[in-house]
N, C-alpha and C positions, 0 to 999 in steps of 0.2 A: 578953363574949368576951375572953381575955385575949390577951396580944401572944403566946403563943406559940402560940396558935390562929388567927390572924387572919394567922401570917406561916406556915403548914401552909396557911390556905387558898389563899395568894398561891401557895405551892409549886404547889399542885393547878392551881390555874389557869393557870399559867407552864407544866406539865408540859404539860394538853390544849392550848396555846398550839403548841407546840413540835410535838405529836403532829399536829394537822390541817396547821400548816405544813407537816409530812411529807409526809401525803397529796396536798396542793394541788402540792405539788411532783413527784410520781410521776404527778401525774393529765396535767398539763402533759407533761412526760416525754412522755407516750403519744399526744399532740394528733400527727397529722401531720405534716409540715413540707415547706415548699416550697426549691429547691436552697438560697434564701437566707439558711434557718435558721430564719427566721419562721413561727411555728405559723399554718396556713391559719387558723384562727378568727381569727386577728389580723391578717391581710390588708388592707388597704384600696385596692379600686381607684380609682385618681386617675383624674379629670378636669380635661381642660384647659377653662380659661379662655382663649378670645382679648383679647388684646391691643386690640382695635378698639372702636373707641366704642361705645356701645347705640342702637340707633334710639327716641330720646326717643318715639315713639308707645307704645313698652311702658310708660309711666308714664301714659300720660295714663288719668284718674280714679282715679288711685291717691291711698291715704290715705299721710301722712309715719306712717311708724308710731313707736308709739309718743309721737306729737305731737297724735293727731287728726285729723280730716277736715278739709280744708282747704275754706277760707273761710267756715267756722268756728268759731264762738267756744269759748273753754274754757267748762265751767261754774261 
């Protein structure tokens, strides 16, 4: 393949590059939007966390993840 084929196919590829760009961007366009501007698919409802400690009974018999079961040895 020579360099002046090999920089036609970089063209083509740059071209369909540029063309779906297009699309991806009209397809967006047409997403709904809430007063905020933010397209509803891209929404994310928050939760709040309290502030307040956790009643240490939710751990009890929990493994350290990612550590293994405790009092436990590795293998």
């Amino acid at each position: 393949m020579s360099l002046h084929d090999e920089l036609a196919a970089v063209r083509r590829s740059l071209d369909d590059l540029v063309r779906t760009v297009g699309r991806l961007e009209q397809s967006i366009a047409r997403l709904p939007r809430d007063p905020l501007g933010v397209p509803a698919a891209d929404r994310v409802d928050l939760v709040a966390v309290p502030d307040t400690p956790y009643d240490g009974a939710l751990w009890t018999d929990s493994d350290d993840e990612g550590l293994g079961a405790r009092y436990r040895r590795a293998p």
